[in-house]
Backbone as CSV, one residue per row, in Angstrom:
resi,resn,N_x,N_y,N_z,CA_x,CA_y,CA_z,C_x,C_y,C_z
1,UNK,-143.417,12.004,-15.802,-143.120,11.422,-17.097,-141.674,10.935,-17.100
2,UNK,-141.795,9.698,-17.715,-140.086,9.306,-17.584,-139.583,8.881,-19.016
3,UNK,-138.508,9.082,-19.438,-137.861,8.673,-20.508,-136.924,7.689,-20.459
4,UNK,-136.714,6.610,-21.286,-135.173,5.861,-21.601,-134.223,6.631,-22.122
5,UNK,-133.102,6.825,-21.982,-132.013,6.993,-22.376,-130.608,5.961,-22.954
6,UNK,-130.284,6.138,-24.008,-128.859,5.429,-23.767,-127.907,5.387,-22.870
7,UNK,-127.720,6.501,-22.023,-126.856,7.697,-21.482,-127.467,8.500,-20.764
8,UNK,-127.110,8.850,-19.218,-127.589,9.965,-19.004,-126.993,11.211,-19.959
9,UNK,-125.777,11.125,-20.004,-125.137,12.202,-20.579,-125.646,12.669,-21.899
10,UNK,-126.104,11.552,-22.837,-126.984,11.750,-23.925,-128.014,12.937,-23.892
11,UNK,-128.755,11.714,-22.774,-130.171,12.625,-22.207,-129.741,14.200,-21.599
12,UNK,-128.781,14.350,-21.072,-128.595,15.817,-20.473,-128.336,16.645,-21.538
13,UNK,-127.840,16.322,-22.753,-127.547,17.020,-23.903,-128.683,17.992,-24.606
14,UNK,-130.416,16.952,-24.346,-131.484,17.633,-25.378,-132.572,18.229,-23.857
15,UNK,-132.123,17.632,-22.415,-133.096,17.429,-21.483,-132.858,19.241,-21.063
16,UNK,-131.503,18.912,-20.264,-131.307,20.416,-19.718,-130.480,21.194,-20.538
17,UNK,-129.564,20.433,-21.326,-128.763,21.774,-22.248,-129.786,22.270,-23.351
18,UNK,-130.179,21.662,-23.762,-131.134,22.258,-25.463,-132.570,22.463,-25.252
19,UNK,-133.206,22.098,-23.570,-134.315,22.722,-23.105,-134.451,23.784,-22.193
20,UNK,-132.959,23.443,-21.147,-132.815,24.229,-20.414,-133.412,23.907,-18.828
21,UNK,-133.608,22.525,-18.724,-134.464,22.141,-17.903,-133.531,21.911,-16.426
22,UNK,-133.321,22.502,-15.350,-132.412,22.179,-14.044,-132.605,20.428,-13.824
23,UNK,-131.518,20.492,-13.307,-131.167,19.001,-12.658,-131.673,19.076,-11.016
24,UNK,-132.547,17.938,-11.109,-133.046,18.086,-9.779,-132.309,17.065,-9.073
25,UNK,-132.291,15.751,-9.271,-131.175,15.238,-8.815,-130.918,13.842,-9.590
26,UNK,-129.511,13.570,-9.265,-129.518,11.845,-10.468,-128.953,10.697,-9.259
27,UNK,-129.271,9.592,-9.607,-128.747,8.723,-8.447,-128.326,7.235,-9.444
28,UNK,-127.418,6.367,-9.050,-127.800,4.849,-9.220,-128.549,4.079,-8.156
29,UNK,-129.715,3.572,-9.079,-130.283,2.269,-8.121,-130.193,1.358,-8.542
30,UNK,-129.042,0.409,-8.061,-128.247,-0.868,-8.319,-129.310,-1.506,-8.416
31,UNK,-130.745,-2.096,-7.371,-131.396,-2.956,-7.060,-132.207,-3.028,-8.157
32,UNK,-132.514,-1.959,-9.028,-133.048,-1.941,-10.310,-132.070,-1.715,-11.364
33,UNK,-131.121,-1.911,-11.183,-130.268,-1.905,-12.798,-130.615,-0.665,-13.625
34,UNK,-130.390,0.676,-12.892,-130.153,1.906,-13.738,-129.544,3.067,-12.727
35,UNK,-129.062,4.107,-13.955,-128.816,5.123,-13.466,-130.402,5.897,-13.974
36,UNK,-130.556,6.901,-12.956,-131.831,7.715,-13.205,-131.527,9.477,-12.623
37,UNK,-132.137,10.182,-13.238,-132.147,11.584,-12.854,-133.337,12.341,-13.404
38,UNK,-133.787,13.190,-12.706,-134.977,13.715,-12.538,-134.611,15.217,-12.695
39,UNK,-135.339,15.764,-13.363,-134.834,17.376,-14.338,-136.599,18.170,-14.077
40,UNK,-136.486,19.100,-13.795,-137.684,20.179,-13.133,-138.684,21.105,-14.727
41,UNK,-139.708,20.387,-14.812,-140.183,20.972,-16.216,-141.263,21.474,-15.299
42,UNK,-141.633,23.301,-15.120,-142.874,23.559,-14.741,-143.410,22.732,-13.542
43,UNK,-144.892,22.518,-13.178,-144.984,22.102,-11.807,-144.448,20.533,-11.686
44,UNK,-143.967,19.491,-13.060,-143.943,18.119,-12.518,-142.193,17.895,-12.714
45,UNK,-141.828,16.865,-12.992,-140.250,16.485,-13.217,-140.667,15.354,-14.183
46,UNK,-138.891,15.547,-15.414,-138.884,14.744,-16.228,-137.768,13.637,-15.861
47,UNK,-138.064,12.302,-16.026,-137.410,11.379,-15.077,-136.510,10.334,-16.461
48,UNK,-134.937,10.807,-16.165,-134.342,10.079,-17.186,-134.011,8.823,-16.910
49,UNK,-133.835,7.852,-17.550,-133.560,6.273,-17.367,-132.442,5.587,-17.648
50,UNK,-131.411,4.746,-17.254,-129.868,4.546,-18.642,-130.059,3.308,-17.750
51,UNK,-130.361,2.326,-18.587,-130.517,0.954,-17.835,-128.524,0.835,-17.810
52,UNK,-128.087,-0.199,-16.606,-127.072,-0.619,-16.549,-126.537,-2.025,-16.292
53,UNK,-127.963,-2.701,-16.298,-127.654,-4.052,-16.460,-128.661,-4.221,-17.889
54,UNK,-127.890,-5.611,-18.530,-129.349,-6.271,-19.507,-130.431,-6.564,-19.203
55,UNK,-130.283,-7.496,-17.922,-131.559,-8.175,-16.846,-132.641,-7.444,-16.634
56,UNK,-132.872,-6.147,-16.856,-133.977,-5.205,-16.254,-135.023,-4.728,-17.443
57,UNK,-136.257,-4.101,-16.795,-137.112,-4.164,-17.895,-136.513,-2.982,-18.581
58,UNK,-136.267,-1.804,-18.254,-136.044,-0.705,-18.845,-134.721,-0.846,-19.917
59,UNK,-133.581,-1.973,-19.736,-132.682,-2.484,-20.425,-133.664,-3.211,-21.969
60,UNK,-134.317,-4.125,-21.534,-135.705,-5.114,-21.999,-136.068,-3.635,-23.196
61,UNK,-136.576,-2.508,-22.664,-137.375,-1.493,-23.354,-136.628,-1.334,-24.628
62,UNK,-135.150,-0.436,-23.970,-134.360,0.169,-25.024,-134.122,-0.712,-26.241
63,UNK,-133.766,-2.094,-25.841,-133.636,-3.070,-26.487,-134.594,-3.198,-27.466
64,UNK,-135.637,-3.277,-27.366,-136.527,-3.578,-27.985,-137.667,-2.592,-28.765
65,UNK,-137.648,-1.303,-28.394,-137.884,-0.286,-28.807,-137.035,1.159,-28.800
66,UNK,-135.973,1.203,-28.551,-134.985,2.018,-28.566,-135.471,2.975,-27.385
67,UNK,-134.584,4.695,-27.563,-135.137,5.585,-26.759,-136.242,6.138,-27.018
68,UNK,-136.775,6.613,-25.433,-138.363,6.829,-25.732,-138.914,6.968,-24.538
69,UNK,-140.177,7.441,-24.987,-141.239,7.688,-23.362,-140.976,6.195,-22.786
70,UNK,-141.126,6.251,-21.330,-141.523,4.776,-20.879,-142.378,4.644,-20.059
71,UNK,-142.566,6.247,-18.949,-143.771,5.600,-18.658,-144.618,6.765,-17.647
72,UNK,-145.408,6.788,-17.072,-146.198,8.261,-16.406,-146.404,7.825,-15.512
73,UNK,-146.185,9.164,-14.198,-145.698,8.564,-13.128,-147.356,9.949,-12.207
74,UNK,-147.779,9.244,-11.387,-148.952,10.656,-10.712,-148.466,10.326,-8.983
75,UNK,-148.616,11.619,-8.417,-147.942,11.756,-7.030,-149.391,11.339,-6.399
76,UNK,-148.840,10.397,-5.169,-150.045,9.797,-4.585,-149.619,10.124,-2.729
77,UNK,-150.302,10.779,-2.177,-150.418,10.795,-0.792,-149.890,9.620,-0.338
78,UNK,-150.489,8.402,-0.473,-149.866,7.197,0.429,-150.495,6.091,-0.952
79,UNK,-148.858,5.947,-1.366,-148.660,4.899,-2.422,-149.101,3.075,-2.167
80,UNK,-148.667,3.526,-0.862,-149.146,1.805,-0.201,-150.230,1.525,0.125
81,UNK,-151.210,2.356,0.269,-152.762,2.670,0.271,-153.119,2.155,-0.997
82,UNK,-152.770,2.992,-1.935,-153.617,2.791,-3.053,-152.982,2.207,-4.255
83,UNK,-152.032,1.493,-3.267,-151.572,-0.039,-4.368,-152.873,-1.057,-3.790
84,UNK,-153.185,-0.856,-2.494,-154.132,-1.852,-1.770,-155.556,-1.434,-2.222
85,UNK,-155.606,-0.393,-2.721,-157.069,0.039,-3.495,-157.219,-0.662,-4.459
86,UNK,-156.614,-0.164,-5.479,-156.284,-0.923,-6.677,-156.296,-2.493,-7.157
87,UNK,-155.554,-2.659,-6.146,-155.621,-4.400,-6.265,-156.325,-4.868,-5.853
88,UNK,-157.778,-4.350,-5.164,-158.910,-5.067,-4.466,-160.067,-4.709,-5.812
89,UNK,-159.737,-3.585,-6.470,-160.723,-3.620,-7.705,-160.282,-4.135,-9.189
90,UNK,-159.489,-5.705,-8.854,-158.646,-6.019,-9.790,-157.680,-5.550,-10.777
91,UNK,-156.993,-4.536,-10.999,-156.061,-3.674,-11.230,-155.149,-4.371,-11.488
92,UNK,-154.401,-4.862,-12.274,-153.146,-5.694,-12.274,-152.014,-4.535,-12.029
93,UNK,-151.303,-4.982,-10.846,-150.035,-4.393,-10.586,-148.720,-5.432,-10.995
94,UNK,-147.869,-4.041,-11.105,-146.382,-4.927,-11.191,-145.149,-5.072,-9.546
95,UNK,-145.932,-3.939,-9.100,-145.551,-3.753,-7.434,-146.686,-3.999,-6.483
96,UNK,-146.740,-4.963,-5.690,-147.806,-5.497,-5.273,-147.578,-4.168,-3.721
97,UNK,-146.488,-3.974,-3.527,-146.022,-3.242,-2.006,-144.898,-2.121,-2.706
98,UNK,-145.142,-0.715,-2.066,-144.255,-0.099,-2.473,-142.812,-0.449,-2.453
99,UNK,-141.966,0.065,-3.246,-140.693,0.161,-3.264,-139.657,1.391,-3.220
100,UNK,-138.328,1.504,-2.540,-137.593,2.776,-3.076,-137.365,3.240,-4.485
101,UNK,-137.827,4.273,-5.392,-137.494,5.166,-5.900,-136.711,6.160,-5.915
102,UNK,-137.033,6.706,-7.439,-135.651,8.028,-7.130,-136.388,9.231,-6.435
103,UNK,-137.381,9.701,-6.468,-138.034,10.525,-5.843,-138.656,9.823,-4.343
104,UNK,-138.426,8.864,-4.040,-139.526,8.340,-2.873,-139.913,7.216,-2.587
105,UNK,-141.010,6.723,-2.136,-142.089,5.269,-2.650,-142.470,5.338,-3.845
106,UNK,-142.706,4.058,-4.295,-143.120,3.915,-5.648,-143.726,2.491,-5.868
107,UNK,-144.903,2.692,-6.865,-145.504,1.184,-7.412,-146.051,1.364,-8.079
108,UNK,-145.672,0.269,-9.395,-145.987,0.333,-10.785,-147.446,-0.269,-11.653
109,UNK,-147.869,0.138,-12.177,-149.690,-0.545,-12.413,-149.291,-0.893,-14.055
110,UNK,-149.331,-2.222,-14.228,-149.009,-2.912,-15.309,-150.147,-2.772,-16.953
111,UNK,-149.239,-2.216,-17.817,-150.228,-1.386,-18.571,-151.245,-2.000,-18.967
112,UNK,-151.619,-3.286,-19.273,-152.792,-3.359,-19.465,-154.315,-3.589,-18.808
113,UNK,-154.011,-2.690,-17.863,-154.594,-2.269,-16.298,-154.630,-0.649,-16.647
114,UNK,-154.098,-0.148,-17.862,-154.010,1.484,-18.173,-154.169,1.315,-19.749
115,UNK,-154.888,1.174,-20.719,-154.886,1.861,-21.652,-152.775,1.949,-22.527
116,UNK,-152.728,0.601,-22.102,-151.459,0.294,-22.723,-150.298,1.107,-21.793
117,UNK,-150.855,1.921,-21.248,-149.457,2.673,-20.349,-149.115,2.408,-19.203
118,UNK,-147.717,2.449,-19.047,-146.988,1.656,-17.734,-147.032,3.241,-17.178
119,UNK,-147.992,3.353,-15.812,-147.975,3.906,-14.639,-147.368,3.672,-13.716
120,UNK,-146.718,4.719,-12.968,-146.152,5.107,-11.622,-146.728,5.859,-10.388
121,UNK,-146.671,5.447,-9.539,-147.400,5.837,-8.639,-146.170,6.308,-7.087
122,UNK,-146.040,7.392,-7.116,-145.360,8.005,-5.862,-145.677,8.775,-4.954
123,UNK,-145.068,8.342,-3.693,-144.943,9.051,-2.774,-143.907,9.764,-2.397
124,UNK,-143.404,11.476,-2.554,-142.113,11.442,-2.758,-141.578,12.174,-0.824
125,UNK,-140.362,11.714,-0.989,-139.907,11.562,0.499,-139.693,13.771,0.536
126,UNK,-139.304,14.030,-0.330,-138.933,15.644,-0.242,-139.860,16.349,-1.040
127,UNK,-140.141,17.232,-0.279,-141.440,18.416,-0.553,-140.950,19.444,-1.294
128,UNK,-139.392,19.996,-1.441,-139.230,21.383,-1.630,-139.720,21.844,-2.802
129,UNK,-139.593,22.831,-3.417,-140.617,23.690,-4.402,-139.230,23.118,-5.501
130,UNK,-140.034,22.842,-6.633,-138.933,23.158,-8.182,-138.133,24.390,-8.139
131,UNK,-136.946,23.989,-8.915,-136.334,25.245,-9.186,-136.875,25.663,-10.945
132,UNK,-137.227,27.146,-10.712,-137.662,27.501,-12.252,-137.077,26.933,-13.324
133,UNK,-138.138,27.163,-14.655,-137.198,26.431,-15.658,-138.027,27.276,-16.961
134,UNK,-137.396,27.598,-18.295,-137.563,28.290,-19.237,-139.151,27.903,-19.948
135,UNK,-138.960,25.912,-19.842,-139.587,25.389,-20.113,-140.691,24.746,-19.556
136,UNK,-142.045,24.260,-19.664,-142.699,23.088,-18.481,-143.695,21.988,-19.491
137,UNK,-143.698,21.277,-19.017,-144.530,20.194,-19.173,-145.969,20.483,-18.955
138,UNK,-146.614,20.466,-20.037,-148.512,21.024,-20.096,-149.157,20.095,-20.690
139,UNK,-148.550,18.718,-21.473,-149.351,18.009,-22.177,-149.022,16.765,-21.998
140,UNK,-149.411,15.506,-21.808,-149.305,14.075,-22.120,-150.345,13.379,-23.394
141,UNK,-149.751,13.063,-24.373,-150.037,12.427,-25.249,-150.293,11.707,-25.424
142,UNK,-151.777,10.417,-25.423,-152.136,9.313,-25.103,-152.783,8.716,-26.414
143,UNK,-152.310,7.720,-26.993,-152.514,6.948,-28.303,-153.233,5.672,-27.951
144,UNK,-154.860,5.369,-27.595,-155.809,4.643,-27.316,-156.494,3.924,-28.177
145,UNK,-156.664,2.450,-28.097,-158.060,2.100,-29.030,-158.951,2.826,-28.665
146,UNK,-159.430,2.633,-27.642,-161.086,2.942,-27.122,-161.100,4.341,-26.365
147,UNK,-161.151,5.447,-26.807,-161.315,6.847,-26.177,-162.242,6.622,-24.811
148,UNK,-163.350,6.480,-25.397,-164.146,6.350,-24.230,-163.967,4.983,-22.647
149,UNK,-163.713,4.112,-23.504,-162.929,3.002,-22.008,-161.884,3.914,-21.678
150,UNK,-161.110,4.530,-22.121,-159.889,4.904,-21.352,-160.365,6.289,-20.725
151,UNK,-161.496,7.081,-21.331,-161.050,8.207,-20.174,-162.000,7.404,-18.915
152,UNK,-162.914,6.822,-19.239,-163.628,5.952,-18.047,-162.675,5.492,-16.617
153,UNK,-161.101,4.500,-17.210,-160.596,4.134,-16.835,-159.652,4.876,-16.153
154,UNK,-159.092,6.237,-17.072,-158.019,7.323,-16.117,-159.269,8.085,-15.147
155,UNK,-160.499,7.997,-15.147,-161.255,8.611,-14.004,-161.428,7.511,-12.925
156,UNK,-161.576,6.793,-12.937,-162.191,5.390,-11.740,-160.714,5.270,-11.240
157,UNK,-159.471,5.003,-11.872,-158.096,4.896,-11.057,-157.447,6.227,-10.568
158,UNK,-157.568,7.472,-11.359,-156.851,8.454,-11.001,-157.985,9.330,-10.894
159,UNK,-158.705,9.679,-11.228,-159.432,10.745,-10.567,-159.457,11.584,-11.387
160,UNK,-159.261,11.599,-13.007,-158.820,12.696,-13.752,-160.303,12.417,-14.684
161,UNK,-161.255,13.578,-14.503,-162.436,13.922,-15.284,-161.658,14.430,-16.865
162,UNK,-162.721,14.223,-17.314,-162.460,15.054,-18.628,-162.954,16.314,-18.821
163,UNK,-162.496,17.360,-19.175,-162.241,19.083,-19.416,-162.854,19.301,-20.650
164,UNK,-162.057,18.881,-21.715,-162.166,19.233,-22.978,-162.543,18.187,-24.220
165,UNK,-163.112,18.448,-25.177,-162.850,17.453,-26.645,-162.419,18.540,-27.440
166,UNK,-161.480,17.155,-28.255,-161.055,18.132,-29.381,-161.674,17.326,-30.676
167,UNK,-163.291,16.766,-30.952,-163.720,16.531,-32.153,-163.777,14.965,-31.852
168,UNK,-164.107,14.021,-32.904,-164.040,12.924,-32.755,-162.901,12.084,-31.945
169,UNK,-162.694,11.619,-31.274,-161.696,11.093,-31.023,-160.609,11.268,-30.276
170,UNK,-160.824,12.322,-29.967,-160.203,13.517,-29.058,-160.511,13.760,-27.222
171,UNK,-159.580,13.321,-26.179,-160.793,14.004,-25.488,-159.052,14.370,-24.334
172,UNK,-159.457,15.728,-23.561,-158.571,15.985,-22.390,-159.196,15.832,-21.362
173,UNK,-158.316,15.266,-20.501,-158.447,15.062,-18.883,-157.969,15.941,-18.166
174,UNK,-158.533,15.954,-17.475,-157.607,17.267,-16.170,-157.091,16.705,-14.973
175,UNK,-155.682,17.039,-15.537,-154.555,16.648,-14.626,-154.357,17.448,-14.042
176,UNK,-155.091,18.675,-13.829,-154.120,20.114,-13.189,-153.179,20.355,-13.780
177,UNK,-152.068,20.666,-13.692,-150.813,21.788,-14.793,-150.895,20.992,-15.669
178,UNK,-150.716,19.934,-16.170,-150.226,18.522,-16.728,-151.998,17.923,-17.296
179,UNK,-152.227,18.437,-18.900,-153.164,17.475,-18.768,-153.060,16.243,-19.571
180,UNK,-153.754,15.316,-19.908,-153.712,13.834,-20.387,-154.732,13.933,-21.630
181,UNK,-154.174,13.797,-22.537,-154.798,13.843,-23.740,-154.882,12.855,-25.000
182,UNK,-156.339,11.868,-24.289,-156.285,10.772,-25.162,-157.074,11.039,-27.038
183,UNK,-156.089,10.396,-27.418,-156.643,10.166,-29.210,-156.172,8.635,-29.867
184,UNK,-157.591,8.408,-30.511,-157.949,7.249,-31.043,-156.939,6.804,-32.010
185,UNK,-156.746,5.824,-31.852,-155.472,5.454,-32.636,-156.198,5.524,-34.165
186,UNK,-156.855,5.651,-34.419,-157.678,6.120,-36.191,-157.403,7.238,-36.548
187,UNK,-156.769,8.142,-35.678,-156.596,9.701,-35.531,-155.421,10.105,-35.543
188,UNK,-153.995,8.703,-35.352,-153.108,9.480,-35.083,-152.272,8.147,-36.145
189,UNK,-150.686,8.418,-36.446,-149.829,7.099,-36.673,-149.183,6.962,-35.499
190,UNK,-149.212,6.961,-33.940,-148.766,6.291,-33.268,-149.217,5.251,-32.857
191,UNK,-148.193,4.029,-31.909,-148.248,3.086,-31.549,-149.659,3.150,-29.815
192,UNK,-149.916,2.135,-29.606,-150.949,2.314,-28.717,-149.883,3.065,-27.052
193,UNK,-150.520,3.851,-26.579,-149.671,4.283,-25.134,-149.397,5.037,-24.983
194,UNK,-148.396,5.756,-24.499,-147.512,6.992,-24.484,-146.767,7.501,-25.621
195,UNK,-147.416,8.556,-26.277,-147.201,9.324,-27.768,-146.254,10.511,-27.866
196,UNK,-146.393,11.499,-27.110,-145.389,12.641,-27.740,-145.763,13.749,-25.992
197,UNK,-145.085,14.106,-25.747,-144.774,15.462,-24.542,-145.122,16.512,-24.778
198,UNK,-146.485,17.465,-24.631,-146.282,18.438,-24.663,-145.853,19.683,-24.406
199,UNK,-144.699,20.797,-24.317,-144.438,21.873,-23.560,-144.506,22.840,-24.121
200,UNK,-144.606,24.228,-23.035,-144.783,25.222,-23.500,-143.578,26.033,-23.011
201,UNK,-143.063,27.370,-23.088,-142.227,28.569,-23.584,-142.784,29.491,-23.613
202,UNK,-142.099,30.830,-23.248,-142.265,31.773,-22.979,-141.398,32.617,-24.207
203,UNK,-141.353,31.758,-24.813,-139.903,32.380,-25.779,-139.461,31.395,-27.149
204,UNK,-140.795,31.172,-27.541,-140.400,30.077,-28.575,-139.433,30.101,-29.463
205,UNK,-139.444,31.286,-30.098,-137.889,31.599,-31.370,-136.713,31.380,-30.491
206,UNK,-136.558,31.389,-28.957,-135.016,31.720,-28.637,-135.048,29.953,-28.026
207,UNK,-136.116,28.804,-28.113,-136.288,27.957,-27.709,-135.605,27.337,-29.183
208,UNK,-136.111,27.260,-30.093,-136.051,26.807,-31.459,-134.636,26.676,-31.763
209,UNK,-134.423,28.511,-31.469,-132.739,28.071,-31.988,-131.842,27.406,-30.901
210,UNK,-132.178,27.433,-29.901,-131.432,26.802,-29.074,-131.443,25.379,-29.717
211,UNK,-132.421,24.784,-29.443,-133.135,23.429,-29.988,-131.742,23.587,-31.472
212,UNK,-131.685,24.043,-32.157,-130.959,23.972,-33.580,-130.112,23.976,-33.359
213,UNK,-129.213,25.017,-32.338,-128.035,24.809,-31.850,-127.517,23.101,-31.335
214,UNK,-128.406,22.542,-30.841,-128.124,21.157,-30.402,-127.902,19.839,-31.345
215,UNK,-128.850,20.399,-32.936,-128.900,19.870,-33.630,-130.150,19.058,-33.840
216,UNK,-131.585,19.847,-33.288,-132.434,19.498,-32.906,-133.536,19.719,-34.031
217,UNK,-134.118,18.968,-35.120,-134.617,19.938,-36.025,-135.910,19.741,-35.888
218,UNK,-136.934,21.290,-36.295,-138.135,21.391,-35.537,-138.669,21.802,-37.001
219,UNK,-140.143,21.830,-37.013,-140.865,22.368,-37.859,-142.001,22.414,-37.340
220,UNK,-142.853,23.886,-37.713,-143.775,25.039,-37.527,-145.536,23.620,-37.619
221,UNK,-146.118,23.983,-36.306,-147.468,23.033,-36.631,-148.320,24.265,-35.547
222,UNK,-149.349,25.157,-36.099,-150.585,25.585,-35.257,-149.697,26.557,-34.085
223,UNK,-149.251,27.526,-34.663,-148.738,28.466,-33.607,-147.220,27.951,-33.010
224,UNK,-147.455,26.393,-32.952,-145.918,26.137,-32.103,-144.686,25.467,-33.194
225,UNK,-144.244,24.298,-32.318,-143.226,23.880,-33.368,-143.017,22.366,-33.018
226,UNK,-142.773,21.377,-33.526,-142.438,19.661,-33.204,-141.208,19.563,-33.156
227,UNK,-140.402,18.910,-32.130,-139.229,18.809,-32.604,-139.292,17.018,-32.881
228,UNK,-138.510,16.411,-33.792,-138.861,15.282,-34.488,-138.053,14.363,-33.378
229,UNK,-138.542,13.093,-33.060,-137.876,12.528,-32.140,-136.151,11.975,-32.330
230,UNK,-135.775,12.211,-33.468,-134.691,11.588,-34.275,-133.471,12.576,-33.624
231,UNK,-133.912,13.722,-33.113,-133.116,14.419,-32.114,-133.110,14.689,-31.119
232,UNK,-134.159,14.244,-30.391,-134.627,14.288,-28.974,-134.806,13.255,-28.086
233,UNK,-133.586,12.166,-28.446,-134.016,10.738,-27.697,-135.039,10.025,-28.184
234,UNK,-135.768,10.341,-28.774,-137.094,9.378,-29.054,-138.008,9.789,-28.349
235,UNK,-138.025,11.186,-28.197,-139.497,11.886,-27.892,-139.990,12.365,-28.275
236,UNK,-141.142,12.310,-28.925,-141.678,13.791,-29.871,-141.619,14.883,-29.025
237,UNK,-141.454,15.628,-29.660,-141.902,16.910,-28.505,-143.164,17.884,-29.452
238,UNK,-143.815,18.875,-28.496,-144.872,19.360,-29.307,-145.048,20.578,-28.259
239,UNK,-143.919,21.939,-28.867,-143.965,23.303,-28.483,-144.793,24.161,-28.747
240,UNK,-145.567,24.701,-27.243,-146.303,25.993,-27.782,-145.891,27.249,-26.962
241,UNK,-146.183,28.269,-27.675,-146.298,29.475,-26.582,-146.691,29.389,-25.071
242,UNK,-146.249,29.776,-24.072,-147.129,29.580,-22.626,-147.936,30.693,-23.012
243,UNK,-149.278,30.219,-22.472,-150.489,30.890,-22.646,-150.715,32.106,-22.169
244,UNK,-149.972,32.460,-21.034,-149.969,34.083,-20.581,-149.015,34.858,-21.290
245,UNK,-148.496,34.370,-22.321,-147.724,35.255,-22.998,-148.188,35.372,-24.115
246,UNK,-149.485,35.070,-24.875,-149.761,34.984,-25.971,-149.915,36.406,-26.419
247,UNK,-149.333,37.190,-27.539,-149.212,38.409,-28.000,-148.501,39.291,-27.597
248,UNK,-147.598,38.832,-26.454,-146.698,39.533,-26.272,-145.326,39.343,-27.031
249,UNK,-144.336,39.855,-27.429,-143.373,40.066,-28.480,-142.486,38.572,-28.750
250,UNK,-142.454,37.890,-27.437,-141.734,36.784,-27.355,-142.614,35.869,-29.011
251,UNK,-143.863,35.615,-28.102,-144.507,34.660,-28.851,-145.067,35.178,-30.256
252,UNK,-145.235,36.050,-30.174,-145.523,36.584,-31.418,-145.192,36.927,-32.718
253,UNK,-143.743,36.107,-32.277,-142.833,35.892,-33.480,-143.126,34.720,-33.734
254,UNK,-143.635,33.765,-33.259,-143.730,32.731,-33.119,-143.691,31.972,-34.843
């Protein structure tokens, strides 16, 4: 999952200080006009963005929709493979041949080839394990016309069946740690695409106030808590208990 930023420094303010999330590593890539850094949530990484030229799309984004999700990224064995898959079952890409990334190879599948969302596709050059983090990434938030074309569509490109419904309109995919959770835009007030992050905690009250300490303000929804995007870069966020801790003292203040 990747975010825009104004700033990395912005972004490090709500990413790793007020989540707590390690810095995995940050780089400039001149050839794309940004600074980028990648922060360790649970099994995936959250990938920050600070465009540094105008010329670039992610400059293009902020511009035009401020800070915010920009775009979901799934780890692929051999990226240059299955850019060549893809584009033989008409797939519109924006990277016809991989390219360097901050994690690796990389090539981009142009969203309306996804259910409005700009996909990433990597191969990453380093294997080592995450370093722990308080927090992780358990949910992607997907704001769809058509429920059913799109989970059709995240199964035939990615491989991700559907697990669960949650009622009309509702349906989860299984991403493994990370699942994908499309809802009908009749169901929600977001814009079509990438909607809100879900994570979970082991420690929601000492998450919250941290979160408040930053200046982060949250309010109570179904056990967890939202923090409103107006303090979080332009991400919703949507906190729950981690599930092996449910009733134990942490969460149970919840």
């Amino acid at each position: 999952m990747a975010a825009v930023v104004q700033d990395l420094e912005a972004g490090y303010a709500i990413w790793r200080d007020a989540l707590g999330l390690p810095l995995v590593r940050e780089t400039e890539l001149a050839d794309q006009g940004i600074r980028a850094a990648l922060l360790a949530a649970g099994s995936c990484e959250i990938e920050l963005l600070e465009p540094i030229r105008p010329d670039t799309g992610v400059a293009r984004f902020r511009e035009s929709r401020g800070e915010g999700l920009h775009h979901l990224c799934f780890e692929s064995d051999d990226v240059g493979r299955d850019l060549k898959r893809l584009a033989a079952t008409g797939v519109t890409l924006i990277d016809a041949r991989p390219r360097q990334g901050l994690a690796g190879l990389v090539g981009f599948i142009h969203p309306r080839s996804c259910a409005s969302v700009l996909v990433e596709l990597t191969t990453p050059t380093e294997t080592a394990p995450l370093p722990g983090a308080p927090v992780a990434a358990t949910v992607v938030y997907v704001a769809v016309e058509d429920v059913r074309g799109a989970v059709e569509m995240f199964q035939n490109l990615f491989g991700l069946a559907p697990r669960a419904a949650g009622g009309d309109g509702v349906v989860e995919l299984d991403g493994g740690d990370v699942a994908i959770q499309l809802a009908a835009l009749s169901r929600t007030h977001w814009r079509p695409g990438l909607a809100a992050l879900g994570l979970s905690t082991a420690d929601l009250p000492a998450l919250a106030e941290r979160l408040g300490r930053h200046g982060v303000t949250t309010s109570a929804i179904l056990g967890g808590l939202v923090a409103t995007p107006a303090g979080t870069r332009g991400v919703p966020l949507i906190v729950r208990p981690r599930p092996d801790v449910l009733g134990e003292g942490a969460a149970a203040s919840a």
